[in-house]
C-alpha positions as CSV (number, residue, x, y, z in Angstrom):
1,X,-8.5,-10.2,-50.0
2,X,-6.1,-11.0,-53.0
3,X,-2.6,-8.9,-52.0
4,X,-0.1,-8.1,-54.9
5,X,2.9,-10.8,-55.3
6,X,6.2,-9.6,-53.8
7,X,6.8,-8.8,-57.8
8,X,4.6,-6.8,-58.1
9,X,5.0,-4.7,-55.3
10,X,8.5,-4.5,-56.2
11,X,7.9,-3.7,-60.1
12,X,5.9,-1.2,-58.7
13,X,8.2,0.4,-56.4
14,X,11.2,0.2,-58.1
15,X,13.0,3.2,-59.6
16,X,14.5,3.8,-62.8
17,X,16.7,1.5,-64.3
18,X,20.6,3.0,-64.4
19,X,22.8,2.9,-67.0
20,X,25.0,-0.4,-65.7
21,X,28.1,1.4,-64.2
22,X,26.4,3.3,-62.0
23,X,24.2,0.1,-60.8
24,X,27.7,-1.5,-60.3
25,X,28.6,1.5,-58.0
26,X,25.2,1.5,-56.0
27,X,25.6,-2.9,-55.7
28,X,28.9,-1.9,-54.0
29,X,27.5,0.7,-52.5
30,X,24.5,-1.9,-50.6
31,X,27.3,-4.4,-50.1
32,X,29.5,-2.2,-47.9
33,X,26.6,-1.2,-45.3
34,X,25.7,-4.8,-45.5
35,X,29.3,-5.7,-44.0
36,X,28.6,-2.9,-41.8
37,X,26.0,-4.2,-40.5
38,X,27.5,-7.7,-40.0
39,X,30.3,-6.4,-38.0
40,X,28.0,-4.6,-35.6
41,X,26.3,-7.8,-34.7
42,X,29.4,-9.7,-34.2
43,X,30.0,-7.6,-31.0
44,X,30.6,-10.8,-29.4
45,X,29.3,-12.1,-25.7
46,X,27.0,-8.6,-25.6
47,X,23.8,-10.5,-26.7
48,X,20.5,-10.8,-24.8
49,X,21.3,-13.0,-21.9
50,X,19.1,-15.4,-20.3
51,X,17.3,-15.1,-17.0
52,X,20.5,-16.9,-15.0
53,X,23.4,-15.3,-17.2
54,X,25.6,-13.2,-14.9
55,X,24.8,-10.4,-17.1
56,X,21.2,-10.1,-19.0
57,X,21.4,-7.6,-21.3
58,X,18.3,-5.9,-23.4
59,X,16.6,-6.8,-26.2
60,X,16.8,-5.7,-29.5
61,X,13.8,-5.8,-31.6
62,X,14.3,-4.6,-35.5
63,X,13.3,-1.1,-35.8
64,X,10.2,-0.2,-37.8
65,X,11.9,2.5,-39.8
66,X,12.6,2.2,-43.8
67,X,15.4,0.7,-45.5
68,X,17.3,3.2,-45.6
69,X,17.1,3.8,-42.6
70,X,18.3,0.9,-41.2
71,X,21.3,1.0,-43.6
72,X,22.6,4.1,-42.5
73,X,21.7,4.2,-38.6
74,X,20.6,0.5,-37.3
75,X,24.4,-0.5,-36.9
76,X,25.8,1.9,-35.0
77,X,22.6,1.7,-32.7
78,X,22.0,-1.8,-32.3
79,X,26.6,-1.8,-31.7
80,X,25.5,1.3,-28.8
81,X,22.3,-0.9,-27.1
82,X,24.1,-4.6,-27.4
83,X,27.2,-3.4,-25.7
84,X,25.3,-2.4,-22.3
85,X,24.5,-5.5,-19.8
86,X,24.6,-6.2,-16.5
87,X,28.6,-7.5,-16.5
88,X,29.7,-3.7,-18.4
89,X,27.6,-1.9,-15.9
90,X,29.1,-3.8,-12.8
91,X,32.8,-3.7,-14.2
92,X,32.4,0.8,-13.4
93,X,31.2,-0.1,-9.8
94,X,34.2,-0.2,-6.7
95,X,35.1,-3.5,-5.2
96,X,33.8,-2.5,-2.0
97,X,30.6,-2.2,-3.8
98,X,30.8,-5.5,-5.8
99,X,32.0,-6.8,-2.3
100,X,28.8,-6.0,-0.6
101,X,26.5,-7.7,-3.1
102,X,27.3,-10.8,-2.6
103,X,27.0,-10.9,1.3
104,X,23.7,-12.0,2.9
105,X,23.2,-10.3,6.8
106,X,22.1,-12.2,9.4
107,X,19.1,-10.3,11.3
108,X,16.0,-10.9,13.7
109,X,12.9,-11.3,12.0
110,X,11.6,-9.1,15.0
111,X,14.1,-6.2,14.5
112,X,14.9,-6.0,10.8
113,X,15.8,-2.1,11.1
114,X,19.2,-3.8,12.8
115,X,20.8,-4.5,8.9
116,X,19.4,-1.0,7.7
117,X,23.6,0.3,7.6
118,X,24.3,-3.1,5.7
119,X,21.3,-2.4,3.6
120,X,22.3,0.8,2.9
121,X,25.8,-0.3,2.3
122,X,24.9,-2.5,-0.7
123,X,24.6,-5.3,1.0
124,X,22.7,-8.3,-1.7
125,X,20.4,-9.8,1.0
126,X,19.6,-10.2,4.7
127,X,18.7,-13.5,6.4
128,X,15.8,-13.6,9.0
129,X,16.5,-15.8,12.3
130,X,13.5,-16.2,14.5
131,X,10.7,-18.9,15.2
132,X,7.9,-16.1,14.7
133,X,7.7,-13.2,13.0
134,X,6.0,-9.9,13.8
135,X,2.6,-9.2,12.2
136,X,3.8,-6.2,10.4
137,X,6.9,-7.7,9.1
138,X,6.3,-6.5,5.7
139,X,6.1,-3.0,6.0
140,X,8.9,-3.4,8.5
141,X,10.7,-5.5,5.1
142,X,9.3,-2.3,2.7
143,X,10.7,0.3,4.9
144,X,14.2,-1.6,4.9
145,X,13.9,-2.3,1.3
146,X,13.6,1.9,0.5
147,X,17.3,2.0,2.0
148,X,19.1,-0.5,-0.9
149,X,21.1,1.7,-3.1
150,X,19.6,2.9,-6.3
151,X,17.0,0.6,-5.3
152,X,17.9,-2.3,-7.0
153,X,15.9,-5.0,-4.6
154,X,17.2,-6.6,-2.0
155,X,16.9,-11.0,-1.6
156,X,15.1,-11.6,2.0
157,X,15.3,-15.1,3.0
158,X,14.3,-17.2,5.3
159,X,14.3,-20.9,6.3
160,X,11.0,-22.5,5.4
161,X,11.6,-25.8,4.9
162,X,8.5,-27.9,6.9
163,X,8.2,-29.6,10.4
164,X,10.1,-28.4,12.7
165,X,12.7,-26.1,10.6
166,X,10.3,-22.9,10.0
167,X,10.7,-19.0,10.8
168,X,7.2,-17.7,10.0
169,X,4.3,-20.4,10.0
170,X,2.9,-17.9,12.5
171,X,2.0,-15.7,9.6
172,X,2.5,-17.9,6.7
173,X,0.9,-21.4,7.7
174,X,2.8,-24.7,8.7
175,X,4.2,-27.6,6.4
176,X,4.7,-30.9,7.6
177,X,8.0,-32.4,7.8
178,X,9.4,-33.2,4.0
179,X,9.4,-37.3,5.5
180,X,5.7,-36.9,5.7
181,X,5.0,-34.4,2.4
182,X,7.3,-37.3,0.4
183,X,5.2,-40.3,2.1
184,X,2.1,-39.3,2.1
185,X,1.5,-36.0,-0.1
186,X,1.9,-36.5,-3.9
187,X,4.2,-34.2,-6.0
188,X,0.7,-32.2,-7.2
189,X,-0.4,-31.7,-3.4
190,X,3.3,-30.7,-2.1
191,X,2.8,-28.3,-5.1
192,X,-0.4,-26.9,-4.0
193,X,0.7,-27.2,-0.7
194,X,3.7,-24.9,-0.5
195,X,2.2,-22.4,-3.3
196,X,0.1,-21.4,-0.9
197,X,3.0,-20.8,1.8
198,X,4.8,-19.1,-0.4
199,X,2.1,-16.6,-1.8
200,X,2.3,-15.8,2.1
201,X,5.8,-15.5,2.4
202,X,5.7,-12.7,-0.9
203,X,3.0,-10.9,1.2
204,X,4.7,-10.6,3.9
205,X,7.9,-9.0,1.6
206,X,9.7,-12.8,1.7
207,X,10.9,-13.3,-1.9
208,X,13.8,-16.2,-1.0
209,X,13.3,-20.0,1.1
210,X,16.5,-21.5,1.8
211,X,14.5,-24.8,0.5
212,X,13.8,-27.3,-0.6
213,X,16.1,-30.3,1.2
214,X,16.7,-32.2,-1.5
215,X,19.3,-34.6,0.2
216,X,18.2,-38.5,0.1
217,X,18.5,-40.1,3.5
218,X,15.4,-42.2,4.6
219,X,16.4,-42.3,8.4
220,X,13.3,-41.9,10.2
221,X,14.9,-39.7,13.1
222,X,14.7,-36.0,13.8
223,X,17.3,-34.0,12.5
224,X,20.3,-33.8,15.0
225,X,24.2,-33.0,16.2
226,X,25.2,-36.1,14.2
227,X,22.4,-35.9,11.5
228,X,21.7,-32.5,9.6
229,X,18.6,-34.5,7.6
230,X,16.4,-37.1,8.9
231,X,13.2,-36.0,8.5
232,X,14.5,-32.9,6.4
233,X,14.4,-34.9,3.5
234,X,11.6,-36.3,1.6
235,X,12.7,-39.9,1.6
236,X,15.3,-42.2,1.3
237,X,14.6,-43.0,-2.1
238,X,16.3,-41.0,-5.2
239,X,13.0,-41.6,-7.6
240,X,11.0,-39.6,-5.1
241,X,12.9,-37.0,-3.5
242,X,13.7,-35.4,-7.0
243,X,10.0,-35.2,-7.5
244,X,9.2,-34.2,-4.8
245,X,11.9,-31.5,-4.8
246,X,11.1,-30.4,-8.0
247,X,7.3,-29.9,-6.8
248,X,8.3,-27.8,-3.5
249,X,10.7,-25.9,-5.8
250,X,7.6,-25.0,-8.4
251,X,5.4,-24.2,-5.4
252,X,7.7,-21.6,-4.2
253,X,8.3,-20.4,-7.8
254,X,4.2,-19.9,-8.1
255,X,4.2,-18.4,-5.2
256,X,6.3,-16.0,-6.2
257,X,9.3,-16.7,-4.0
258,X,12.7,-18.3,-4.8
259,X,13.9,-21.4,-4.2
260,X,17.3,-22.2,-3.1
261,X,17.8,-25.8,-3.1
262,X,20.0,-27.2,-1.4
263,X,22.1,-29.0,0.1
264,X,24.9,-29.8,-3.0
265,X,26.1,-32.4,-3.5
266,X,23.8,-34.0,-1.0
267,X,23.9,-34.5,3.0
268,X,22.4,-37.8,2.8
269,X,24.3,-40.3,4.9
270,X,26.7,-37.7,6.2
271,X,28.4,-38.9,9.5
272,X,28.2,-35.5,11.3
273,X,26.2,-32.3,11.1
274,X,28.5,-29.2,10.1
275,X,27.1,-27.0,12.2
276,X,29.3,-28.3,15.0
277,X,32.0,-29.6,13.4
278,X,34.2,-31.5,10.6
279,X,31.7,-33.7,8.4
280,X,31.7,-35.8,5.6
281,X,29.2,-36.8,3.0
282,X,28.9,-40.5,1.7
283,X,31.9,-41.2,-1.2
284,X,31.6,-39.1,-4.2
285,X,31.2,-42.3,-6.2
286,X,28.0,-43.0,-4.1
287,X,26.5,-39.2,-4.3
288,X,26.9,-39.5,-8.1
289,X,24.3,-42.3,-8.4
290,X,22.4,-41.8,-5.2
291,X,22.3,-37.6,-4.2
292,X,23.0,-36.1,-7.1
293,X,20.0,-37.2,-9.5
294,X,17.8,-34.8,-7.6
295,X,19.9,-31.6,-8.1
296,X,20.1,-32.5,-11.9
297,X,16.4,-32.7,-11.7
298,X,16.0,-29.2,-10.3
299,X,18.5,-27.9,-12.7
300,X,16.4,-29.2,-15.9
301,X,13.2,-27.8,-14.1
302,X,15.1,-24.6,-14.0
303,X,16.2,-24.2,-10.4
304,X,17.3,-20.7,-9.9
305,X,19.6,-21.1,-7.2
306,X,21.5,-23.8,-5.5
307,X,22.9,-24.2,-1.7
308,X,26.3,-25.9,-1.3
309,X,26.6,-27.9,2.1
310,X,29.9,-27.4,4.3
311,X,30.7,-31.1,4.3
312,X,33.5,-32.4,2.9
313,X,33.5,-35.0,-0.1
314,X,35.5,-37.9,-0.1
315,X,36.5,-38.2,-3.7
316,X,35.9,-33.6,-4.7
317,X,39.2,-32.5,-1.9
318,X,40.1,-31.9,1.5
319,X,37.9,-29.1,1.8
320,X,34.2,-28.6,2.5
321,X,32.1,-28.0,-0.7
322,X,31.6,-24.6,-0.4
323,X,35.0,-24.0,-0.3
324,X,36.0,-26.4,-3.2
325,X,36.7,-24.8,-6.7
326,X,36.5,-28.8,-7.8
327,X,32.7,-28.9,-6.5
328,X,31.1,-25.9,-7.5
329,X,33.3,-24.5,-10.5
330,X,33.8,-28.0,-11.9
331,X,31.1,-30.2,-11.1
332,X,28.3,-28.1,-10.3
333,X,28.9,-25.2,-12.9
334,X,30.7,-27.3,-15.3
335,X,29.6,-30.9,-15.5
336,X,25.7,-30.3,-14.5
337,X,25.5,-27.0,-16.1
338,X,24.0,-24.7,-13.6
339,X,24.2,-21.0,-14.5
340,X,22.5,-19.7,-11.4
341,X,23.3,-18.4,-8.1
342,X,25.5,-20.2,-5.6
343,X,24.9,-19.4,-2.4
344,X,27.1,-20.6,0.8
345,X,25.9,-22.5,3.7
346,X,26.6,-20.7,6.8
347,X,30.2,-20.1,7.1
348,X,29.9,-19.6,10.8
349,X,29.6,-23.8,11.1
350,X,32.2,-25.5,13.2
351,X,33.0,-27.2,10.1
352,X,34.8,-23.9,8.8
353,X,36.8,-23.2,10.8
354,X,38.2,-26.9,11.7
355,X,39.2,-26.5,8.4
356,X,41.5,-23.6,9.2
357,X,39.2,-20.6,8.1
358,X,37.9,-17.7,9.3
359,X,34.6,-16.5,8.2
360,X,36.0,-13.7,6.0
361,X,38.8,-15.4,4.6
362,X,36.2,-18.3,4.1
363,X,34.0,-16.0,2.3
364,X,36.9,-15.3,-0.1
365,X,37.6,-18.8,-1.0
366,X,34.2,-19.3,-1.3
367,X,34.1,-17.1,-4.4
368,X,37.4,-17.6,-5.3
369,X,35.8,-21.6,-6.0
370,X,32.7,-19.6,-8.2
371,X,30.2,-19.4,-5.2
372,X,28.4,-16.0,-5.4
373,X,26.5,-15.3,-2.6
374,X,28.1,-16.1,1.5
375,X,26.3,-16.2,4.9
376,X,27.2,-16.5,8.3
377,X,25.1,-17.1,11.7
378,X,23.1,-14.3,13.8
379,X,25.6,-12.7,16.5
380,X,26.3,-10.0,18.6
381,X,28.7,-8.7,16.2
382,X,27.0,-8.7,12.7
383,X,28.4,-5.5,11.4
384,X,31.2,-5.6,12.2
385,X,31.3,-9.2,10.5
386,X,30.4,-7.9,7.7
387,X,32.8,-5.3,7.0
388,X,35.0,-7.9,7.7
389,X,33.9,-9.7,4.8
390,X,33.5,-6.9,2.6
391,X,37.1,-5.7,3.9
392,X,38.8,-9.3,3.1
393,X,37.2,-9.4,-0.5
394,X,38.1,-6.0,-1.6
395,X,41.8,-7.0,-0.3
396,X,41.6,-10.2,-2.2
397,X,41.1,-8.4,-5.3
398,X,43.7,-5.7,-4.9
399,X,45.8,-8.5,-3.5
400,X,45.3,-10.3,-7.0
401,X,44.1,-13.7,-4.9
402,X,40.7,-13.1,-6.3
403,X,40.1,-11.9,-9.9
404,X,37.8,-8.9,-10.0
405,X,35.8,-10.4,-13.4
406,X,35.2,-13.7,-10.9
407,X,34.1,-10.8,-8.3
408,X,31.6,-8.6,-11.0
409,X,30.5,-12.1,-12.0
410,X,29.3,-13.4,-8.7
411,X,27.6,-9.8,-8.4
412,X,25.9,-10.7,-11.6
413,X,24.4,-13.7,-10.3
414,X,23.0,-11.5,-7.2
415,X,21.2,-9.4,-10.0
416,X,20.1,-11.6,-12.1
417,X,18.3,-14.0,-9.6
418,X,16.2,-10.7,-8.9
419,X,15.8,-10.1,-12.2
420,X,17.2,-6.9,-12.3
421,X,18.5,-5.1,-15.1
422,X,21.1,-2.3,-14.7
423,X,20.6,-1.3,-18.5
424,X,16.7,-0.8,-18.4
C-alpha cells in the first residue's frame, strides 16, 4: 500500500505555528537536551564490549517510547546502564577474591570433590589429571560446579590433545596423534573429527582442552625429556600446522568447548622440555617466520584463549615466556593483537624455578607480564598451594608490585572467556 511521505505525516502532526520568539526559545530549548544527550554517550570506555574485552558490558537498544520521552529520560538512563560492565563490577570485589579467579586447581579426574574448598573459594577453574575418567564424571563436575560463588561458572579443563597426551578418551573417544591428523586427515576431517570429541567432553561437564599444539616441529619421534613436541604437533611445515590448528580449534568451538592453543611463541625446535628443566625455543628471529604464523592464524579465526610455553626466547629476555612482560604484554597482546585469555603453562616445571621462582611468586610475575590465568602440577599439597598463590597476589597488590586494575583486568579475561556477565 501507498504510505504518506515523511511531509505529510509531519504536516499532519505538527502543532501550531508560534509566534517567532517563542520558536526561538523552544529551538534552544531542543538544542540543550540534544547536548545532553551527547554528553551521556560520551561516557567513555563504558560501551558494549566484545566477547574477549576484559569487561563486556550490556547493550543498549533505543527505547521505543516517544520523543519526548527520550529527551527528558533516555540520557540519564542510557549514562546509568552504560556505566555498569564487567571491569566496574570487579573493581567493588576484594583482592583475595580477584586473586582466586585467576588460579586454575590441579585435581584427579577420579576425585573432583578434592577442589570443592578452592571452588568455593572463588577459585576461576580446576584442572583434571588422570588417564581415565569415571563414568559419572559429570554429575560429579555439576555437583562441584553448585559450589562456585554466586554461581558464575567455573572453566574445567583437561588435556585432550590426540595420541598418546589424553585424560578422557575412555568416555570421550580417542584422536590420533596431531603427526598423523596433519599427514593424513584433512583440515575438514580434523574438524569433524574433534567436534565430535568435544561434544563429548561438554557432556561430560568439560567446557576447556588445553589444545590444540600448534608448535611446528616435523621430528618424527614421540614426545620426550629433551623434546616437549614430536608427534604433538601436526607437522613440520608452517602452511599446514596453522590449518590444521585452526580446524582442531573450530572443532572444539562446535563442540562446545574452549580451546586453548598453545604453546606461544612456539616449542618447535626447542632443545629441552620445561618440564624438567631450563629450555630454550629456536631464536626469536626464526619463531617470527617459522612458529609464529600459526598463532596469528588462530587469532584471525578468533582463538579465545592462548597458552604461553615456559621456554625461554633467545631474542624476548632472560626469562621464560610466561614470565616475560616483552612476550605476552608486548608481542602477544600488543603486536598480534590478542584480547583473550592468557593462561600459564604449569608453573610447577623445572624450568621455573631454575629461573629463580617459586610457584607463587611465579604466579605474580606471571600477571604482572599481562598473563591472566596460572597453573601448577597435581600434588600432595594443592591447597595449601593455592592459598599460597592467592596469598602472594593479594600481597603483591597491597605491596604496590602488582597494580590492582592489571589484577580486575586479568579477572576480566576469566569472565569473559565464560561469557559471563556480572551486569545481566
Amino acid at each position: 500500500m501507498n504510505l504518506p511521505s515523511y511531509r505529510d505525516r509531519r504536516r499532519a502532526t505538527a502543532p501550531p505555528r508560534l509566534p517567532g520568539r517563542a520558536r526561538n526559545a523552544r529551538r534552544l530549548s531542543a538544542a540543550a537536551a540534544v547536548a545532553a544527550m551527547l554528553l551521556a554517550g560520551c561516557d567513555t570506555g563504558t560501551s558494549k564490549a566484545s566477547p574477549h574485552s576484559s569487561g563486556p558490558g550490556v547493550s543498549l537498544a533505543p527505547s521505543a517510547t516517544s520523543s519526548h520521552s527520550r529527551s527528558t529520560f533516555a540520557p540519564a538512563l542510557t549514562s546509568a546502564a552504560a556505566a555498569c560492565t564487567n571491569s566496574t563490577k570487579l573493581a567493588g570485589w576484594s583482592n583475595r577474591r580477584l586473586a582466586m579467579l585467576t588460579i586454575a586447581v590441579p585435581v584427579s579426574e577420579t576425585s573432583v570433590s578434592d577442589a570443592t574448598s578452592e571452588v568455593s573459594a572463588g577459585a576461576g577453574g580446576v584442572l583434571l589429571f588422570g588417564s581415565k575418567a569415571p563414568s559419572d564424571l559429570g554429575s560429579r563436575l555439576t555437583t562441584l560446579k553448585s559450589h562456585v560463588p554466586g554461581h558464575l561458572g567455573l572453566l574445567v579443563m583437561t588435556d585432550e590433545e590426540g595420541g598418546g597426551i589424553q585424560r578422557m578418551s575412555n568416555l570421550v573417544g580417542s584422536l590420533p596423534w596431531p603427526a598423523y591428523m596433519g599427514a593424513h586427515w584433512t583440515p575438514a576431517q580434523i574438524q569433524q573429527n574433534v567436534t565430535k570429541v568435544a561434544k563429548k567432553m561438554a557432556a561430560a561437564q568439560v567446557n576447556m582442552d588445553l589444545a590444540p599444539v600448534v608448535d611446528v616441529d616435523g621430528r618424527n619421534v614421540a614426545p620426550s625429556k629433551t623434546n616437549p613436541d614430536g608427534w604433538r604437533s601436526f607437522s613440520g611445515n608452517t602452511t599446514v600446522v596453522s590449518k590444521a590448528g585452526v580446524a582442531y580449534m573450530n572443532g572444539l568451538r562446535a563442540g562446545g568447548v574452549i580451546p586453548v592453543v598453545k604453546h606461544f611463541p612456539g616449542l618447535g625446535g626447542s632443545n629441552y622440555n620445561s618440564d624438567f628443566g631450563p629450555a630454550r625455543t629456536l631464536p626469536w628471529s626464526t619463531l617470527q617466520k617459522v612458529g609464529i604464523p600459526p598463532f596469528t592464524a588462530a587469532i584471525k579465526a578468533g582463538a579465545p584463549a592462548i597458552m604461553v610455553s615456559n621456554n625461554i626466547v633467545p631474542g624476548l629476555g632472560t626469562n621464560p615466556a610466561s614470565l616475560s612482560p616483552t612476550a605476552i604484554s608486548s608481542e602477544l597482546r600488543g603486536k598480534m593483537g590478542f584480547k583473550g585469555l592468557v593462561v600459564t603453562d604449569s608453573l610447577s616445571a623445572k624450568a621455573i624455578s631454575a629461573a629463580g621462582f617459586s610457584i607463587p611468586a611465579a604466579a605474580v610475575q606471571a600477571l604482572r607480564s599481562g598473563a591472566d590465568m596460572v597453573m601448577f602440577d597435581l600434588g600432595s599439597n594443592v591447597s595449601s598451594q593455592t592459598s599460597s598463590i592467592a596469598t602472594a597476589i593479594t600481597n603483591a597488590v597491597t605491596g604496590g608490585h602488582l597494580s590492582r586494575s592489571r589484577l580486575i583486568d586479568a579477572a576480566g579475561h576469566v569472565l569473559a572467556v565464560r561469557h559471563v556477565n556480572l551486569c545481566s
